[in-house]
N, C-alpha and C positions, 0 to 999 in steps of 0.2 A: 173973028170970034163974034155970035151973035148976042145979044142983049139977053139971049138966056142962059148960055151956056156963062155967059159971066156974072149971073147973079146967081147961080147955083156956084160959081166958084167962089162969091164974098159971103153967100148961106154957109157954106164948107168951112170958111176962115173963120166967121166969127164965132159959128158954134165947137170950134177947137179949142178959140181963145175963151171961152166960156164955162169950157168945160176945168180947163186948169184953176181957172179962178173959183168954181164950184165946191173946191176940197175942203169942207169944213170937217178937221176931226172932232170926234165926239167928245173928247176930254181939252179941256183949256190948256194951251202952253203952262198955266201959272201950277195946274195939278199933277201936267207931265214932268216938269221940275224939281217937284216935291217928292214925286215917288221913285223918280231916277236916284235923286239924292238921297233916299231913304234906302234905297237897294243897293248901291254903293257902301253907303255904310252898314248895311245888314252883314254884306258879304267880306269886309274888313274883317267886321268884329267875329266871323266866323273863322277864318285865315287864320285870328294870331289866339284862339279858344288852344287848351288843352286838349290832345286828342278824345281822352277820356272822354269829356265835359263836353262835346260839341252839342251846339243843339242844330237842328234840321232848319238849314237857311230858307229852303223852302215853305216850311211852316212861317217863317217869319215874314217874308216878301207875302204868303197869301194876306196876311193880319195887315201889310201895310194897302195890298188891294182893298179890303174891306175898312180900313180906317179912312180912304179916301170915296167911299162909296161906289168903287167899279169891280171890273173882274181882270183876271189877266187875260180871257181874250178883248175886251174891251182898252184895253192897254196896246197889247199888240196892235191891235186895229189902228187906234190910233197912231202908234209909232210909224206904221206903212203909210199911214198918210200923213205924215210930217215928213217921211222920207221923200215925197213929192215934193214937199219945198221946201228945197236946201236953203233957205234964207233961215225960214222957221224954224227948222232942225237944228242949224248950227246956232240960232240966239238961245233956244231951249240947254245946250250942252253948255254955253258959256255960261247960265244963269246956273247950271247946277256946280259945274267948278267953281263959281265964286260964290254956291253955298256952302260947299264943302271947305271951301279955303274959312269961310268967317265959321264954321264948327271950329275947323281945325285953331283959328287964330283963341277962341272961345277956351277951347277946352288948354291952350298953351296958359290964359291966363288964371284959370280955375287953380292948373298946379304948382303957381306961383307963391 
């Protein structure tokens, strides 16, 4: 192998390894957390509504886009690129079950 053909194969590596590390999504883990856990619980309190009385969980997941300052394709967006990195992905979903647990522990003591 000559002297070029192998620096054109360490150019090939490092701009691979480069490119993984490049994925910045556009919303922080801490407001991807916030809104997962807010549309969980939107879609809850839709579930156990009277039929009658449902309101449009949609309308309400938009309100929690714009309460955090994005859109939902900007959400999507991000979510595909956390799906990139499964480290990321899976700390973002522990952080939203253990917000949902301390609601959940919250609202056990409320009805105390």
């Amino acid at each position: 192998m000559s002297v070029k053909h192998l620096f054109v194969v360490i150019i090939i590596l490092f701009s691979c390894r480069n490119n993984e590390q490049e994925i910045v999504p556009k919303l922080p883990k801490a407001v991807m957390v916030d809104i997962i856990a807010e549309m969980e619980l939107a879609q809850s309190i839709y579930k156990f509504q009277d039929i009658d009385k449902k309101i449009a969980v949609d309308s309400v997941i938009e309100k929690i886009y714009i309460s955090h300052h994005t859109s939902k394709n900007e959400f999507d967006e991000s979510l595909k690129q956390y799906a990139q990195i499964p480290n990321e992905l899976d700390e973002i979903y522990n952080q939203v079950i253990n917000k949902l647990n301390m609601k959940q522990v919250e609202l056990q003591q409320q009805m105390k």
